[in-house]
C-alpha beads as a LAMMPS data file, in Angstrom:
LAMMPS data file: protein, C-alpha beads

260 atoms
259 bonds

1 atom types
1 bond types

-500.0 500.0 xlo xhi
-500.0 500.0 ylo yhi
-500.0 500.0 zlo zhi

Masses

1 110.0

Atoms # bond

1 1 1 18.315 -3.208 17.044
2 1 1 19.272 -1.017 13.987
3 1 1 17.295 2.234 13.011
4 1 1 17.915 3.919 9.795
5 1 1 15.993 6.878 9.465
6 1 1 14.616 8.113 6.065
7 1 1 12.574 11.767 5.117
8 1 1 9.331 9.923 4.737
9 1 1 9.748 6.496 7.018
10 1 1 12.220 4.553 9.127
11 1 1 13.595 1.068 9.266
12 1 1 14.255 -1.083 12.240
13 1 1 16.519 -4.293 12.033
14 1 1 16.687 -7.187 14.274
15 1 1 19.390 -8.944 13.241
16 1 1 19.311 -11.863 15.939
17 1 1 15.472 -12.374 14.893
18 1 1 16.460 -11.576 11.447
19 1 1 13.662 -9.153 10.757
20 1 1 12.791 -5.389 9.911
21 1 1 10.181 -3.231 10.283
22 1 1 9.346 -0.209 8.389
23 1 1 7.319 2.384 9.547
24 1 1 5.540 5.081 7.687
25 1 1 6.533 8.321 8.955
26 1 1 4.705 11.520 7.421
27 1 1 2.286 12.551 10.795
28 1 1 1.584 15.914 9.592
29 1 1 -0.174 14.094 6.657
30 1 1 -1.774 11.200 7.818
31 1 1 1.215 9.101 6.495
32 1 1 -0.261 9.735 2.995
33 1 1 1.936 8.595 -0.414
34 1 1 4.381 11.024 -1.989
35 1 1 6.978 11.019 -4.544
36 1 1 9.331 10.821 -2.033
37 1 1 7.722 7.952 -0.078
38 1 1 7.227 5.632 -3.057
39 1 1 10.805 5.964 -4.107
40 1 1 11.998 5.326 -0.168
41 1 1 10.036 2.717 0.331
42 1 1 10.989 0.664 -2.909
43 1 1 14.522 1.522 -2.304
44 1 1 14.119 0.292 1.307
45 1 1 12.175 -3.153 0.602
46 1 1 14.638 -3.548 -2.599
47 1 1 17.931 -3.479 -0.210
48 1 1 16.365 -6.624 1.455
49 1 1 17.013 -8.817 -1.281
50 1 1 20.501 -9.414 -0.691
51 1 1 20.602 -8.469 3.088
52 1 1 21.011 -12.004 4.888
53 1 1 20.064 -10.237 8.197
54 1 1 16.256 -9.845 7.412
55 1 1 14.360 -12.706 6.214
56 1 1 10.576 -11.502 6.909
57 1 1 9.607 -7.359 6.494
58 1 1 6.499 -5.765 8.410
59 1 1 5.304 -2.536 6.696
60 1 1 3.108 -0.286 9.506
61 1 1 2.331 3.146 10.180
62 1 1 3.389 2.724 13.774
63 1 1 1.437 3.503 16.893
64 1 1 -0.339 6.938 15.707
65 1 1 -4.098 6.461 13.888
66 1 1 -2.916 6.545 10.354
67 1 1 -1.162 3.313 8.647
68 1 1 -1.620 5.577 4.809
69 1 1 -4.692 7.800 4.569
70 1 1 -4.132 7.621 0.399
71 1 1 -1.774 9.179 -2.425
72 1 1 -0.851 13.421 -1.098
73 1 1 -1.280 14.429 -4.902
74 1 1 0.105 17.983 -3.872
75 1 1 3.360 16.902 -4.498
76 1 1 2.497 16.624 -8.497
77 1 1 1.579 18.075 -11.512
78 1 1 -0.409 16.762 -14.175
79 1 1 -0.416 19.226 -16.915
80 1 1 1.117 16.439 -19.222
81 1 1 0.975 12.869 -20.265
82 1 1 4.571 12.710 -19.477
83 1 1 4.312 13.591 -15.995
84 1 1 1.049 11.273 -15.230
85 1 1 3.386 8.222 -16.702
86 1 1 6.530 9.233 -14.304
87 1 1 3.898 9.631 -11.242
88 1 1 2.115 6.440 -11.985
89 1 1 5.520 4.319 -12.620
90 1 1 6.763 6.127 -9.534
91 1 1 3.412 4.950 -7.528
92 1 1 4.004 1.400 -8.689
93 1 1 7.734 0.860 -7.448
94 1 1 6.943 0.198 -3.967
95 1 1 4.110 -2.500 -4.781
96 1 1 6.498 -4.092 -7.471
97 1 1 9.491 -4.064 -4.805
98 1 1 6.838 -6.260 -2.513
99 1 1 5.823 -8.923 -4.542
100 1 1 9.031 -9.497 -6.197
101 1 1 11.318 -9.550 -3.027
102 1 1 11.921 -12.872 -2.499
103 1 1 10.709 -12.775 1.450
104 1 1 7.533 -12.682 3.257
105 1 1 6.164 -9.216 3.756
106 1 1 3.352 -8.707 6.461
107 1 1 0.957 -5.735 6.507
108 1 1 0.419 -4.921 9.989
109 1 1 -2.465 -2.209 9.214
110 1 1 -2.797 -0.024 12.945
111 1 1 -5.531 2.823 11.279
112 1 1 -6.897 4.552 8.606
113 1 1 -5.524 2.743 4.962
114 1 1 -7.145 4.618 2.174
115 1 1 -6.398 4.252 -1.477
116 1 1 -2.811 4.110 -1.458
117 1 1 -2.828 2.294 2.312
118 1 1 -5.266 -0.192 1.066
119 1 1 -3.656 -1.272 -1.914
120 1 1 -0.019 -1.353 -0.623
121 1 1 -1.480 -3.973 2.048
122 1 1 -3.242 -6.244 -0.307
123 1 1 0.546 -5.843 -2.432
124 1 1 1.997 -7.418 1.282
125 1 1 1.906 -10.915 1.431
126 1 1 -0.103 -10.901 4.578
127 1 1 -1.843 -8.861 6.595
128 1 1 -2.720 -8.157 10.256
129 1 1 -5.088 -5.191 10.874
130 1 1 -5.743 -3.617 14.949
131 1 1 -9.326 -3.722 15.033
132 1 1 -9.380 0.170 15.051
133 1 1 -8.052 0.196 11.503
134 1 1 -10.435 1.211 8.252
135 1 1 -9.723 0.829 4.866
136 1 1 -11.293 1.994 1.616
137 1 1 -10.842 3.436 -1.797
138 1 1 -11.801 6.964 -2.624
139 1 1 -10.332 7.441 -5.389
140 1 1 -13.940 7.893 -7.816
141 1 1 -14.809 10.927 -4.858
142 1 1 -11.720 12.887 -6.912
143 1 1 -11.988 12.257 -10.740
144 1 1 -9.233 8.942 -10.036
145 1 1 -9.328 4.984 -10.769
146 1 1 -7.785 2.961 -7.646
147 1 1 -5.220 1.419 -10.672
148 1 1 -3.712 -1.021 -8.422
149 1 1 -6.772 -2.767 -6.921
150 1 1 -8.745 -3.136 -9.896
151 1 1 -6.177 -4.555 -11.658
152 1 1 -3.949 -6.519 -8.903
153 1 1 -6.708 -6.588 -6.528
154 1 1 -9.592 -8.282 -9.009
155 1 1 -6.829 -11.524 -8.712
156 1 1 -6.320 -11.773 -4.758
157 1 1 -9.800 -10.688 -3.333
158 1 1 -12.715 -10.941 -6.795
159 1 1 -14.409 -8.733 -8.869
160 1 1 -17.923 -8.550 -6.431
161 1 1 -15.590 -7.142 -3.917
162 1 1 -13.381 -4.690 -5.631
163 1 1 -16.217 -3.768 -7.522
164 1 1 -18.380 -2.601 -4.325
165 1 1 -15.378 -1.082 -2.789
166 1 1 -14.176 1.049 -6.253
167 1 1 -17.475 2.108 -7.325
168 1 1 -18.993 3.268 -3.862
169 1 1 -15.492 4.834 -1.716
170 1 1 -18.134 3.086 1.420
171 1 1 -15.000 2.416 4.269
172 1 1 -14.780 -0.955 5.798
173 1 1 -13.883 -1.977 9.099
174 1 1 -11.360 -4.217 9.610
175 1 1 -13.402 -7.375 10.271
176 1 1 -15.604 -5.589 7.178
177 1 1 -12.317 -6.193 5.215
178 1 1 -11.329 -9.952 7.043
179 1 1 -14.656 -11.032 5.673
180 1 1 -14.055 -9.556 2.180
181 1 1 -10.944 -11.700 2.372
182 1 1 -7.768 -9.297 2.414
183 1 1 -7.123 -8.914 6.241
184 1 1 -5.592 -12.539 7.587
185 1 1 -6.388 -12.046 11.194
186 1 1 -7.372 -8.755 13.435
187 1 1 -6.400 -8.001 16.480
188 1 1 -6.673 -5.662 19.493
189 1 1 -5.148 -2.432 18.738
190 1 1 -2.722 -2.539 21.899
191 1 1 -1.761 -6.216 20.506
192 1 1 -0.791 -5.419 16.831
193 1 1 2.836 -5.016 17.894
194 1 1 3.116 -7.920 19.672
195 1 1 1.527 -9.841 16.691
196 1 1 3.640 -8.576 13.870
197 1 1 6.555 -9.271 15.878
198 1 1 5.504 -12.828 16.648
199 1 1 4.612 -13.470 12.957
200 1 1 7.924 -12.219 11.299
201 1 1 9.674 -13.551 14.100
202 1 1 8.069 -16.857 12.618
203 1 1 8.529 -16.070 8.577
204 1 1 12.465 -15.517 9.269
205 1 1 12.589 -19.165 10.521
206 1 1 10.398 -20.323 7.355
207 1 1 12.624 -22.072 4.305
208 1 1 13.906 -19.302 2.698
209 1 1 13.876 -21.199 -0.598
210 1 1 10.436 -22.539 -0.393
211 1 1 9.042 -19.267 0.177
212 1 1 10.876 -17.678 -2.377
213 1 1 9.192 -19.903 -4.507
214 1 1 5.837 -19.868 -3.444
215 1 1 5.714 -15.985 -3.005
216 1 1 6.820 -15.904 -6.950
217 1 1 4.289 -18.656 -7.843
218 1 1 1.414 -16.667 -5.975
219 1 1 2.394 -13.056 -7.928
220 1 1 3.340 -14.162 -11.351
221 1 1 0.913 -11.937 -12.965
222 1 1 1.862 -8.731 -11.542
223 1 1 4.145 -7.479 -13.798
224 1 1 1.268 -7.316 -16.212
225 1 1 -1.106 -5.761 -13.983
226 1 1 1.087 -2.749 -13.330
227 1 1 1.564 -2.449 -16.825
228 1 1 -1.774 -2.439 -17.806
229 1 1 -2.549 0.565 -14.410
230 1 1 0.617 2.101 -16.629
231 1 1 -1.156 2.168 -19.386
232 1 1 -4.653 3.040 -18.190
233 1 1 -3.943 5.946 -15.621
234 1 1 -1.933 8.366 -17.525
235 1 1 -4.999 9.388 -19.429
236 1 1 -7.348 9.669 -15.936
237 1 1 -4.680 11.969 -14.412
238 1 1 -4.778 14.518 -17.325
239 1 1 -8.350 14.716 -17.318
240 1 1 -10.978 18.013 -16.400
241 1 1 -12.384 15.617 -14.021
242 1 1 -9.186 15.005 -11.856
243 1 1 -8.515 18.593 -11.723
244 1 1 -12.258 19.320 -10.768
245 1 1 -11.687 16.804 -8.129
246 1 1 -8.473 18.398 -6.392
247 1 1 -9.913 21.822 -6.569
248 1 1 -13.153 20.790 -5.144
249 1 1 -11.007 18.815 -2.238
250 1 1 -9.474 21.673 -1.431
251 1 1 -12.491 24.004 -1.593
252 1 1 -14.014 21.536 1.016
253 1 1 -17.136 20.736 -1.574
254 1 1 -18.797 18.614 -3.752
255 1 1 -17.568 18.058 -7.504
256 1 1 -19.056 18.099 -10.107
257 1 1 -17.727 16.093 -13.077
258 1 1 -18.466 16.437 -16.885
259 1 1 -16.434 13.305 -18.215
260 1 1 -13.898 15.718 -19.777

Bonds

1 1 1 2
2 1 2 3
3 1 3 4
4 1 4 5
5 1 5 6
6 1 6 7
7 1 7 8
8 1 8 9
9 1 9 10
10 1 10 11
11 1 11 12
12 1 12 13
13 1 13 14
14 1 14 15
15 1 15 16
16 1 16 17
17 1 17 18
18 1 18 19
19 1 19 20
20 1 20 21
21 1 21 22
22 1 22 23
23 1 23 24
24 1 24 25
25 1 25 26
26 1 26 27
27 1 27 28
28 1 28 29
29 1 29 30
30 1 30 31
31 1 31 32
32 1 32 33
33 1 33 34
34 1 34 35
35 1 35 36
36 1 36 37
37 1 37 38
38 1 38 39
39 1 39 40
40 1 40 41
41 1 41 42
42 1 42 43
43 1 43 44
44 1 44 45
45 1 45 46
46 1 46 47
47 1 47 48
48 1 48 49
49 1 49 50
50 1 50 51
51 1 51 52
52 1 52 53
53 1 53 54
54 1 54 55
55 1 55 56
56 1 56 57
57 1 57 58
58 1 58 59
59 1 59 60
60 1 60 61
61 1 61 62
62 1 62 63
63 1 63 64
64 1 64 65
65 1 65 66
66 1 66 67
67 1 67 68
68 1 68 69
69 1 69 70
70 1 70 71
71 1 71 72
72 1 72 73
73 1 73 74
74 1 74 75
75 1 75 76
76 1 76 77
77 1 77 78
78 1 78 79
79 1 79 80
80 1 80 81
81 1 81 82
82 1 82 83
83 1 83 84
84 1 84 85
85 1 85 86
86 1 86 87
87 1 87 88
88 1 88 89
89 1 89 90
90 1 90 91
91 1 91 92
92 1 92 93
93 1 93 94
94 1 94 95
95 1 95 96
96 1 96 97
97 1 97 98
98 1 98 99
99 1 99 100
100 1 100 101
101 1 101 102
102 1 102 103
103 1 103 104
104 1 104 105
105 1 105 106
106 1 106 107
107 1 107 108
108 1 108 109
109 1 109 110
110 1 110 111
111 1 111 112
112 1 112 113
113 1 113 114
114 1 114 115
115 1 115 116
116 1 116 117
117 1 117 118
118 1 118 119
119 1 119 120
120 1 120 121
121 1 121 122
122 1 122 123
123 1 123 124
124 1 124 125
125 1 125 126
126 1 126 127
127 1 127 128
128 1 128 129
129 1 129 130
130 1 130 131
131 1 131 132
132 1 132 133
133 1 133 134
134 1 134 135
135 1 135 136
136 1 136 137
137 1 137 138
138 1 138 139
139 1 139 140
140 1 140 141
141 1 141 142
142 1 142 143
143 1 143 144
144 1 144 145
145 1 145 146
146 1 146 147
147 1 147 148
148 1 148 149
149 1 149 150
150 1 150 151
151 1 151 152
152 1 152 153
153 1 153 154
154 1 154 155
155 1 155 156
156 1 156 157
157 1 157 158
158 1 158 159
159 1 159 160
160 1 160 161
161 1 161 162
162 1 162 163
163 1 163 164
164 1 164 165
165 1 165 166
166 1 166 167
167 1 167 168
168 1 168 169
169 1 169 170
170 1 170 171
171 1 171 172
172 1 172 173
173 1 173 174
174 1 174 175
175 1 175 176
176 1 176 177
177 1 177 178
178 1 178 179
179 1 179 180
180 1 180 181
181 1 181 182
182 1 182 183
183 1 183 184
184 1 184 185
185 1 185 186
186 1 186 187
187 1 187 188
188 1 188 189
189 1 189 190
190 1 190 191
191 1 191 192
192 1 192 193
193 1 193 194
194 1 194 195
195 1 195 196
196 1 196 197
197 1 197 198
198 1 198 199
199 1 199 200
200 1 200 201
201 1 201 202
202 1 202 203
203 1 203 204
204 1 204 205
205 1 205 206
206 1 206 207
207 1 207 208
208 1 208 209
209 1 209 210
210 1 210 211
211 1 211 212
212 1 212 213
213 1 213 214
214 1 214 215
215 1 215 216
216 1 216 217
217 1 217 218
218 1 218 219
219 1 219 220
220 1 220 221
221 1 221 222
222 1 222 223
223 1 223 224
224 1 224 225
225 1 225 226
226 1 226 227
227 1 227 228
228 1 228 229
229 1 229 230
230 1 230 231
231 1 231 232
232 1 232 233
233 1 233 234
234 1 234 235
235 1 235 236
236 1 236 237
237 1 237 238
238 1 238 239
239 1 239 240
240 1 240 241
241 1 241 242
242 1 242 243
243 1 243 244
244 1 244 245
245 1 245 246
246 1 246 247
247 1 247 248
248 1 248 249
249 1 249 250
250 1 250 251
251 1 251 252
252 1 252 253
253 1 253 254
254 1 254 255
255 1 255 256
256 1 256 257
257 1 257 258
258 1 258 259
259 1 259 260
């Protein structure tokens, strides 16, 4: 086994097995999306392309209780359009570097996957989940539009669904999210390891050119999807209501928004 260790996550090879895992690594933040992250982790899924030692990836958040509790907006500023396009093209790389690698990429979901952790698994091309693990989107609790799911998600899992999940930020449990039909299988917690490892174990002995072309018959579309998030999102982030919502976050309240 290989380990290459990054600021923000770190990659394991296993070259005989011809797999990798990446694991989420920001503890101190509940694993949550950064600049930084989104960059590593489309650099780190994009270097797979070519690399004949990995033919399956498993994105996790290893063995703590977080797989991504959302997006740490801290890192940003939004006093611009300018700088809500770079942050929202910046968000996108990593699910763009999924669906267009040309391998299987499996989701293995261990905790909490809020906004950012729920839509980077339904961007994987499948998904195990421990049974402790909880998803949701919470983005309309701070002023913000879960981009990726309306748009990319409407396709995989239907509007009903996304719909319920956008509108109210309710969490799911992982069955909760099997039945809404983007969790493949759950699992018990002290199992998920064991699983993923099975599964991409299996992927790196699929046909390499068969999946290839299935995976890029299944996400034709999402090129347009993250341009139309592009094109939507800038505008959200600049708004009163966004800043309303990170002040009242960290002022541990309610906000109140004006649709300004």
């Amino acid at each position: 086994m290989e380990r290459i260790d990054k600021e923000t996550l770190y990659v394991e090879k296993y070259p005989e097995d011809r797999y990798a895992v990446i694991t989420l690594h920001r503890p101190e933040v509940l694993n949550a999306g950064s600049p930084t992250l989104f960059g590593e982790l489309a650099e780190t899924v994009n270097s797979f392309e070519n690399d004949d030692q990995v033919r399956a990836v498993v994105l996790t958040g290893g063995t703590g209780k977080s797989f991504s509790a959302g997006a740490d907006l801290g890192g940003m500023t939004f006093d611009s359009m300018g700088n809500c396009r770079k942050f929202i093209r910046l968000a996108h790389a990593p699910f763009e570097a999924i669906e267009r690698l040309s391998k299987v990429v499996i989701a293995a979901v261990n905790g909490y996957a809020f906004g950012f952790g729920t839509e980077i698994a339904l961007a994987c091309d499948l998904v195990l989940a421990s049974d402790r693990a909880r998803f949701g989107l919470r983005e309309m609790n701070h002023g913000l539009v879960p981009a990726v799911t309306i748009t990319r998600g409407v396709d995989m899992i239907g509007r009903r669904r996304i719909a319920w999940m956008a509108y109210t930020s309710d969490d799911l449990s992982a069955q909760e999210a099997q039945e809404f039909g983007f969790v493949n299988k759950v699992v018990p917690h002290d199992s998920l390891v064991q699983e993923y490892t099975e599964l991409a174990v299996r992927m790196a002995k699929r046909a390499p050119l068969a999946v290839a072309a299935t995976k890029w018959t299944l996400n034709k579309a999402a090129g347009g999807h993250y341009r139309e998030g592009e094109n939507l999102m800038p505008a959200i982030f600049a708004s009163a209501d966004v800043a309303e919502g990170r002040k009242a976050f960290e002022e541990r309240r309610q906000p109140v928004f004006r649709g300004e």
